[in-house]
C-alpha positions as CSV (number, residue, x, y, z in Angstrom):
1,X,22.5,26.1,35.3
2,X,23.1,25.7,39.1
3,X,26.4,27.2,40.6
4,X,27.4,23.6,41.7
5,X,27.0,22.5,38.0
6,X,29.0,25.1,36.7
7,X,31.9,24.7,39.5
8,X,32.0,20.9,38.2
9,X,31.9,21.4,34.7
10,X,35.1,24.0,35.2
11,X,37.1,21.5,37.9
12,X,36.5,18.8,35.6
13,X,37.5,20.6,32.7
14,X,41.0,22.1,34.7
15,X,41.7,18.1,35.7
16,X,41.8,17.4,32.2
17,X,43.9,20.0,31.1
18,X,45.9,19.1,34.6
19,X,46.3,15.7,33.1
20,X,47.0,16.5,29.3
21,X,50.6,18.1,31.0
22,X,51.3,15.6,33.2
23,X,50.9,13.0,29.9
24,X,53.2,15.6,27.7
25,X,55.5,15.8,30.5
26,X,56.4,12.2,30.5
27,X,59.2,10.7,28.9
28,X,58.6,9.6,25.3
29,X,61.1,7.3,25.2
30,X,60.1,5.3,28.7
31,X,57.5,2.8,26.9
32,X,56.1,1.9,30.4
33,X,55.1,5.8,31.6
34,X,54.0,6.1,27.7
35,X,51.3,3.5,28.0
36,X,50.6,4.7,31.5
37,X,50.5,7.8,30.4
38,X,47.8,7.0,28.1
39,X,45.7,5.2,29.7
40,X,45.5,8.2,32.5
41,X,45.2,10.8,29.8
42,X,42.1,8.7,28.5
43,X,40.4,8.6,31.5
44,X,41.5,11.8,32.9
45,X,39.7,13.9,30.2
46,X,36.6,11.8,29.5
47,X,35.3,12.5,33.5
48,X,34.4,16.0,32.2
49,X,33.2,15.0,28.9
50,X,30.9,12.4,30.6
51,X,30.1,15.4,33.5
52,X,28.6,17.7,30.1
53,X,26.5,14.4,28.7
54,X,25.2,13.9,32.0
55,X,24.2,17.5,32.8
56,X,22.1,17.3,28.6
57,X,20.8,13.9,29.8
58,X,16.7,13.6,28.9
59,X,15.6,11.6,31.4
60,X,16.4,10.5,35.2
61,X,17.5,7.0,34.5
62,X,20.1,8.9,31.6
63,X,21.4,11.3,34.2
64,X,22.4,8.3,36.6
65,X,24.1,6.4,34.1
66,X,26.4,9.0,32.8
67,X,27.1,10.1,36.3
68,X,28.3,6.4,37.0
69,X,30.6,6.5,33.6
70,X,32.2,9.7,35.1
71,X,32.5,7.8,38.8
72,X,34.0,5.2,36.6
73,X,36.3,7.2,34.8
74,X,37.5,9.2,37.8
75,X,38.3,6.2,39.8
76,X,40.4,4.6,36.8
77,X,42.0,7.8,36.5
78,X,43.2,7.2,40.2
79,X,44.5,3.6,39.8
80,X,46.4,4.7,36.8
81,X,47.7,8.0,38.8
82,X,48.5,5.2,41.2
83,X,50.6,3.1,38.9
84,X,52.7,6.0,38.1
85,X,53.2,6.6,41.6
86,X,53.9,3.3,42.5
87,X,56.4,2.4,39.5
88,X,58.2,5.9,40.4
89,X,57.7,7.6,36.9
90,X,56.2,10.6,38.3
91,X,57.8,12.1,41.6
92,X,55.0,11.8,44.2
93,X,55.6,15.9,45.2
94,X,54.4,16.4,41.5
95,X,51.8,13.7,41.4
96,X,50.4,14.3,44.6
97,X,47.7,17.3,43.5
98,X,46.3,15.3,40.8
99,X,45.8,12.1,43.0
100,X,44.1,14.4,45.8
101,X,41.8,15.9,42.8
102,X,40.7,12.5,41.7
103,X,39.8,10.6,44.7
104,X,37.4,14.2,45.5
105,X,36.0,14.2,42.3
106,X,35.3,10.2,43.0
107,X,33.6,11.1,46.1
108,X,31.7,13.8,44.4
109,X,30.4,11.4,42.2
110,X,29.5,8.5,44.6
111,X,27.9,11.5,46.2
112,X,25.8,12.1,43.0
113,X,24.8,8.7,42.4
114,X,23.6,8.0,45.4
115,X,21.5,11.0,46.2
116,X,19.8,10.9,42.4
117,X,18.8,7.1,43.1
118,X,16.6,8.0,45.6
């Protein structure tokens, strides 16, 4: 496995556990960040889920479609990072890291898609 592969398949997995606190942290009795909260914890841990299918992928065409599921993922993860952000559930001096680590990882993966189309 290349060093790049293996940097991505750890950042990916450190997002995930990055998100799985922010989603405990929230209130549980705000129904609002709860459902936010959910839908960010979804997304937030199946990029690096997606990043492993992709890397055990059998053929070219395989490889590019799971890449584009964890583009997908990513940039949800960002709207709903967003959302949190904008409705003032999360203080943006706390949010901030995680919104930074997503739009990267969504220009990672742009990156990735686009150079393995060629």
């Amino acid at each position: 496995m290349k060093n790049e592969e293996a940097d991505l398949l750890a950042r990916t997995k450190l997002f995930a556990r990055r998100i799985i606190r922010l989603y405990i942290s929230l209130a549980k009795t705000d129904n609002v960040a709860q459902v936010l909260g959910k839908q960010v914890l979804r997304s937030g841990t199946s990029i690096g889920a997606n990043y492993r299918e992709a890397n055990r992928a059998r053929s070219k065409a395989e490889f590019i479609a799971k890449m584009g599921e964890c583009l997908k993922e990513a940039d949800e993860t960002l709207y709903w990072l967003e959302l949190l952000l904008d409705e003032q559930i999360v203080p943006a001096k706390k949010l901030q890291p995680l919104v930074e680590e997503s739009d990267e990882l969504v220009a990672i993966f742009v990156t990735i898609v686009k150079k393995s189309r060629v």
